[in-house]
C-alpha positions in Angstrom: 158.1 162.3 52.8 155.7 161.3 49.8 152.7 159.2 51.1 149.7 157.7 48.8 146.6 156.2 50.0 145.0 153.0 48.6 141.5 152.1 48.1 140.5 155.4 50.3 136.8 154.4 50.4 137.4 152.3 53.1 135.6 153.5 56.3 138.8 153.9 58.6 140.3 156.3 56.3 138.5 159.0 57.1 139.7 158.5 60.7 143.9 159.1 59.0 143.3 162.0 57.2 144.2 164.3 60.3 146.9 163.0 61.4 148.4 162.5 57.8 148.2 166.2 57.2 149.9 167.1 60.6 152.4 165.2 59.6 153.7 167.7 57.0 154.2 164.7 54.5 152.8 165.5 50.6 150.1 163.1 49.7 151.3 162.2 46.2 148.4 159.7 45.3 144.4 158.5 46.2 143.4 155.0 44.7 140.0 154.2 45.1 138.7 151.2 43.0 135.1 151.5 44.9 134.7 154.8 43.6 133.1 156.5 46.3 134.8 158.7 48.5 138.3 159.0 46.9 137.4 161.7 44.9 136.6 163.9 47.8 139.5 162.8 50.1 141.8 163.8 46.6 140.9 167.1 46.1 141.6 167.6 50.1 145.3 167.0 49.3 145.4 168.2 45.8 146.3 164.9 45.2 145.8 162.8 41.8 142.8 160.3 42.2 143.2 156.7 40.3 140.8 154.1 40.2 143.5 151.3 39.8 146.3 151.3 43.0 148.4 149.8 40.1 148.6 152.6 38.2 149.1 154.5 41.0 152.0 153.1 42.3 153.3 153.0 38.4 153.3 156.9 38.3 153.6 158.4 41.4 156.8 157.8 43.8 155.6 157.2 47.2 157.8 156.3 50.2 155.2 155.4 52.7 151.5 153.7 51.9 148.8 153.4 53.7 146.5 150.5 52.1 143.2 149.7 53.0 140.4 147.3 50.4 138.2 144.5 50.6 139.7 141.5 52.8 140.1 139.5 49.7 142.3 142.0 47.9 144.9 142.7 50.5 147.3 139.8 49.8 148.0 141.5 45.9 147.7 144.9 47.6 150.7 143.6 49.8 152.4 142.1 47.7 152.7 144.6 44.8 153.9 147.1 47.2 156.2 144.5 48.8 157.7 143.7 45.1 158.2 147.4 44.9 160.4 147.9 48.5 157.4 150.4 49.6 156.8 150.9 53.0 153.1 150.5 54.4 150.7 149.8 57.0 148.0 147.8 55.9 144.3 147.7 58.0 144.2 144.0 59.3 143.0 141.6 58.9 145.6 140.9 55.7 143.7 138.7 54.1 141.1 136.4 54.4 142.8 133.3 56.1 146.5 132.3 57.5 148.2 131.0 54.9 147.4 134.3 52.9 149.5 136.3 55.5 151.6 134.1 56.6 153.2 134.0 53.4 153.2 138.2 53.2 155.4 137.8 56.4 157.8 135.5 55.2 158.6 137.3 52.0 158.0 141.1 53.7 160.7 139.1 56.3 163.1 138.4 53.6 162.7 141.7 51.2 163.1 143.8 54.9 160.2 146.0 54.3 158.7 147.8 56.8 154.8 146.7 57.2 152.6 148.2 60.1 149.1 146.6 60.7 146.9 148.8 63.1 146.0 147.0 65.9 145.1 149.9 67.4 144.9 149.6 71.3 148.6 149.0 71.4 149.2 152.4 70.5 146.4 154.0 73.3 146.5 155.1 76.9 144.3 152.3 77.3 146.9 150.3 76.7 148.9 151.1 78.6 147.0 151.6 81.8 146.2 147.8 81.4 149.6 146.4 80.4 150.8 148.4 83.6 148.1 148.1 86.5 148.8 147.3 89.9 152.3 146.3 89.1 151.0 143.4 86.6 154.2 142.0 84.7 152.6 141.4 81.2 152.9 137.7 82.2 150.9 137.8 84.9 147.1 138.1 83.7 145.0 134.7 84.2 141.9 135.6 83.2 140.9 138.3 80.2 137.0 139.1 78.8 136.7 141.7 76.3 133.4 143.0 74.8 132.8 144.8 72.2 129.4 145.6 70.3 129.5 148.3 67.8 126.6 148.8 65.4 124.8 147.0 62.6 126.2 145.7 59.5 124.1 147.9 57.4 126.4 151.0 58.0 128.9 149.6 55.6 127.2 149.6 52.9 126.2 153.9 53.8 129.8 154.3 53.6 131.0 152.9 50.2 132.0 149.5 52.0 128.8 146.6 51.1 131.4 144.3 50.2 131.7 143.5 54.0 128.3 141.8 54.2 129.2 139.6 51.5 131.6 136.7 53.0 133.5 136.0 49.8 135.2 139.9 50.4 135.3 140.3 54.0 135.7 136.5 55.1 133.1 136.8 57.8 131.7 139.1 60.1 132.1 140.5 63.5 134.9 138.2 64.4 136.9 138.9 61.6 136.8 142.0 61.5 136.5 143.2 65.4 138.0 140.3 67.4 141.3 140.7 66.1 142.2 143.4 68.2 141.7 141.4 71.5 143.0 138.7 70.3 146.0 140.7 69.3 145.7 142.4 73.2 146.0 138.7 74.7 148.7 137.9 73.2 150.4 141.3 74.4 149.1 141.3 78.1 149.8 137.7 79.0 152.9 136.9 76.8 151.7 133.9 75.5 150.5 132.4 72.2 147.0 131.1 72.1 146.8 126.9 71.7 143.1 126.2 71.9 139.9 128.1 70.6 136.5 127.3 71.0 133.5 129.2 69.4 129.4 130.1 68.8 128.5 132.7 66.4 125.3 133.9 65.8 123.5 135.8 63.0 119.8 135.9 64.3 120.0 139.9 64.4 120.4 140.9 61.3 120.3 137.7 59.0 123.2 139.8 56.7 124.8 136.6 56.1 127.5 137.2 58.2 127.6 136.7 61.4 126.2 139.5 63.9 127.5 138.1 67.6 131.0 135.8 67.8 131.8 134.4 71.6 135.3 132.9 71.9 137.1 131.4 74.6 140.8 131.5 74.0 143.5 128.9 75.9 147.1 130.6 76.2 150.0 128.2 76.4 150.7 129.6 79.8 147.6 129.0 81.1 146.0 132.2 81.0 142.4 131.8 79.3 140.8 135.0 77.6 137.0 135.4 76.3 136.4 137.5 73.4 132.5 139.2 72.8 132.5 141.0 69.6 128.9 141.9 67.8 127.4 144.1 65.2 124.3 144.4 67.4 124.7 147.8 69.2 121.9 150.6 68.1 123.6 153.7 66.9 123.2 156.9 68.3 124.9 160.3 68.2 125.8 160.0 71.4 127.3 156.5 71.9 128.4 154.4 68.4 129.3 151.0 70.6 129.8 149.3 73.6 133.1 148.7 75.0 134.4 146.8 78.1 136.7 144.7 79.9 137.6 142.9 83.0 140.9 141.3 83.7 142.1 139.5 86.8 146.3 139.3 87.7 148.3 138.0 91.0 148.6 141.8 91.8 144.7 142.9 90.7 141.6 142.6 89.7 141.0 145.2 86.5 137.8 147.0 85.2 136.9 149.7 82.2 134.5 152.3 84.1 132.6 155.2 82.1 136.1 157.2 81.1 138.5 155.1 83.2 140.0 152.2 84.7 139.3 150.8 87.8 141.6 148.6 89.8 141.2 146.5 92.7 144.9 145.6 94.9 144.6 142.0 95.6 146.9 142.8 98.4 144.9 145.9 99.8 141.7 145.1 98.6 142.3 149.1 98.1 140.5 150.6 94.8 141.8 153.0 92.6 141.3 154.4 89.0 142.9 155.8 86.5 141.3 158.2 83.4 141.5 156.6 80.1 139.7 157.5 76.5 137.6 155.0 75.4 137.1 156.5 72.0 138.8 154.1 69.6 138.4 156.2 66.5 140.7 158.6 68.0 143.5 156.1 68.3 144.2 155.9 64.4 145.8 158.9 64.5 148.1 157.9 67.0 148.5 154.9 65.1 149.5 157.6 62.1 151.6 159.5 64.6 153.8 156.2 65.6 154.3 154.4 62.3 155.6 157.7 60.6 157.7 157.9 63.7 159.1 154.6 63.7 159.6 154.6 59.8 161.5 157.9 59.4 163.6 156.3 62.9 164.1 153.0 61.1 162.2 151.1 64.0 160.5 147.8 64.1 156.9 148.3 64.1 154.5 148.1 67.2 152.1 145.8 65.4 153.1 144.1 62.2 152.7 141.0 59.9 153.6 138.6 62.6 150.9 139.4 65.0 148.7 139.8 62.2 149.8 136.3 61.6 149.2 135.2 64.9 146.0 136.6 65.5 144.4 135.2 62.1 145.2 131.9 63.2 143.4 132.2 66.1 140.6 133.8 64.0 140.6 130.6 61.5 140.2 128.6 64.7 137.1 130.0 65.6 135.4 129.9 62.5 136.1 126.3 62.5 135.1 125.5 65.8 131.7 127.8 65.3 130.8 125.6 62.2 131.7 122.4 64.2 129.3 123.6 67.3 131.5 125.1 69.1 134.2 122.1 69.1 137.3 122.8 70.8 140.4 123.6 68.2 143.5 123.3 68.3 146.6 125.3 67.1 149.6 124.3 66.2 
């Protein structure tokens, strides 16, 4: 299998590269339009380095593309490589709004190509653990809170990536770009789609101009009702990068992230138990390699693709309109 890599400067890349080699695959290709760490990432593979993805995908014959880029170039990104019948995952969020990837669904829907977005906690342990606990059916959680704090917006711009403290690239902050993944694990573990959002966001940290702290309260069609705590405000350290935690209440449990594991509560026993889990999220894009080369070479539907990146951008433009309306309840359609 030839693979290429688009716009490698991107800080998640780093994070593939592992997994990609394991994979016995040739790298045929590095784009990198930022100019900043493709070079290095090139000469890794023996790999040809272009600044342009378009000339790269003009010259070299790839089968499978991982993309990455600023926010507001995904859509062309997509698109070009959907025009070509290219397979690829693509880091979410897609684009910058809805109606950007909406429409890369519908026409990746009728062209059949295979697109993978990493929503990475569907591929984990963790995962799993959760979607499985005390004999919860994935229909069965009523009430979800996720929190997640990583550190401050400045370490972008150390790794090649300052466009994401400018709003006209990344399309916001924290919320864009962290809350999709629980949003993405609501609609997983309670089997519902999400019809009302409500919203504060906060930038009183940092004053990036994005914001630095998102709170969203999520209403599920089926009643279930999720909160989602994302922030850029954690202090780095070599030992700990972020903050991570959960709690999650079902007819058969009461669920809890512990320091390396799950713990669960049997509301029929009142009995506790826990189970071991890695916490370490960078690790997961690498299984995330692992499963979309998997389910490519199989011919499989992706895990995680365009339609719950679809899904979980509406619920994203939700709460940036209810944030600048003061928290306003919004509706979805």
């Amino acid at each position: 299998m030839k693979i290429a890599l688009i716009e490698a400067s991107h800080w998640h890349v780093p994070l593939y590269l592992d997994a990609i080699e394991r994979s016995g695959a040739k790298l045929v290709g590095v784009s990198d339009a930022e100019n900043f760490a493709g070079g290095t990432i090139a000469a890794r593979f023996n790999a040809p380095l272009y600044m342009d993805y378009r000339e790269l995908l003009a010259k070299e014959q790839a089968d499978f593309v991982f993309a990455f880029g600023r926010h507001a170039a995904m859509p062309e990104i997509a698109q070009s490589l959907i025009d070509r019948n290219i397979a690829f995952a693509i880091e979410k969020p897609c684009g910058l709004d809805a109606e950007q990837v909406s429409r890369l669904r519908r026409v990746a829907d009728e062209k059949g190509v295979y697109v993978a977005v990493p929503y990475i906690y569907r591929v984990s342990d963790l995962y799993g653990c959760i979607a499985g606990a005390a004999g919860t059916s994935t229909q069965d959680y009523n009430h979800l809170s996720f929190r997640f704090c990583a550190g401050p917006p400045e370490r972008y711009a150390k790794v090649g990536c300052a466009w994401m403290l400018d709003k006209a690239w990344s399309g916001g902050g924290c919320t864009m770009n962290l809350a999709g993944h629980f949003v993405d694990m609501v609609h997983a573990l309670t089997g519902s789609s999400v019809r009302a959002v409500s919203a504060v966001m906060s930038d009183r940290t940092h004053h990036a101009g994005i914001e630095d702290y998102s709170a969203m309260t999520l209403q599920c069609a089926n009643g279930a009702v999720a909160q989602i705590e994302t922030a850029y405000t954690f202090p780095l350290a070599e030992d700990e990068q972020r903050e991570v935690s959960f709690t999650l209440s079902s007819g058969a449990g009461y669920l809890r992230s512990g320091d390396g594991d799950i713990r669960v509560r049997d509301r029929r026993t009142a009995g506790n138990r826990s189970t071991q889990v890695d916490y370490e999220t960078d690790r997961y894009y690498a299984l995330f390699v692992d499963t979309v080369l998997r389910e490519f070479r199989s011919g499989k539907r992706t895990v995680t693709g365009l339609p719950e990146a679809e899904a979980v951008i509406k619920v994203i433009d939700a709460a940036y309109r209810s944030a600048r309306a003061g928290g306003a309840l919004q509706h979805l359609m």
